[in-house]
N, C-alpha and C positions, 0 to 999 in steps of 0.2 A: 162631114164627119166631126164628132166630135171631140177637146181635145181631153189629154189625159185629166188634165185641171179640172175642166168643167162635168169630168164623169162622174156617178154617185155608186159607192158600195156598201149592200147590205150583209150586218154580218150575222147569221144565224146560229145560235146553240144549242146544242141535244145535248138537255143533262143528264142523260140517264138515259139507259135500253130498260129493255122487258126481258130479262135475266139475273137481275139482283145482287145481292154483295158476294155471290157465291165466284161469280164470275167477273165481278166488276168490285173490287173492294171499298174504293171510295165515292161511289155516286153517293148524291142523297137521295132519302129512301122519305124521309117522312116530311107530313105534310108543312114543317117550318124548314126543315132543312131546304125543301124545292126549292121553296119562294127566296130562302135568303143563299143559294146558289146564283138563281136565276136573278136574282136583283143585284148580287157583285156581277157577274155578267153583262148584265146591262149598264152599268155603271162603269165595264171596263170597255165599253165600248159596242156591246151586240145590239142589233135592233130587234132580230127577232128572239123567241125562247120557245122552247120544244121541251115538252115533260111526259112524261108516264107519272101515273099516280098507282101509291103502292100503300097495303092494308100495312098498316105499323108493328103489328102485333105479329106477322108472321112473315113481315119482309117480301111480300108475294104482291108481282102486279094487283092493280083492285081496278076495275072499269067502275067507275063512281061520277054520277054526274056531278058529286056534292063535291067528293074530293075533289077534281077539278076545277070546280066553281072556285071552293078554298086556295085553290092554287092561282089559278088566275087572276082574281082579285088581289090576291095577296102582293105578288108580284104587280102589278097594275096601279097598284092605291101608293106603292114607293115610286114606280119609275115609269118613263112613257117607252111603251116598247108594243110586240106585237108577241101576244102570248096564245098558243096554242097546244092541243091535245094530241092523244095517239089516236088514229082512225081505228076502230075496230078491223083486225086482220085475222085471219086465222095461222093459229098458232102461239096469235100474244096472251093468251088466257081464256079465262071465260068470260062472257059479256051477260047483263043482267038482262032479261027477258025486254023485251019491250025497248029497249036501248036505241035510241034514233039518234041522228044529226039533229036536229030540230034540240033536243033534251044535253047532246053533247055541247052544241058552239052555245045554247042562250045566253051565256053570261059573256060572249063576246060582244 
């Protein structure tokens, strides 16, 4: 067994749901807000980060493989962390036609 000393914990952050400021007033919504959430976070100690990507103009989830990329990267090029997307669910919006995991994780 091992002891408490020798254990490792990972701390993971969701900065944002798929409901918007309507119901969440302070998340970030756009695409420099994420990254510079998610990199005080990782700086305050998270290893992982968890994001929804949202169209700016209308404060509405956005399934974008681009926004995503934008976001990850962003977050990525500051801090060593593990950054990841929302899986496609039903209910969290709508998804762009053709939408795969292959197109969602590349830029992982």
């Amino acid at each position: 067994m091992e002891s408490m000393e020798s254990q490792k914990t990972w701390l993971e952050v969701a900065l944002n749901g798929p409901w918007g400021r309507r119901r969440q007033p302070n998340i970030p919504l756009t695409v420099k807000e994420i990254i510079d959430a998610g990199v005080a976070c990782v700086k305050a100690g998270a290893a992982v980060v968890h994001a929804h990507a949202y169209d700016a103009q209308s404060g509405k989830p956005k399934e974008d493989a681009d926004l995503y990329s934008e976001i990850i990267q962003g977050i990525r090029s500051q801090v060593d962390a593990i950054v990841y997307p929302t899986i496609p669910t039903a209910g969290l919006g709508e998804y762009p036609a053709g939408d795969t995991g292959q197109n969602r994780f590349a830029v992982m």
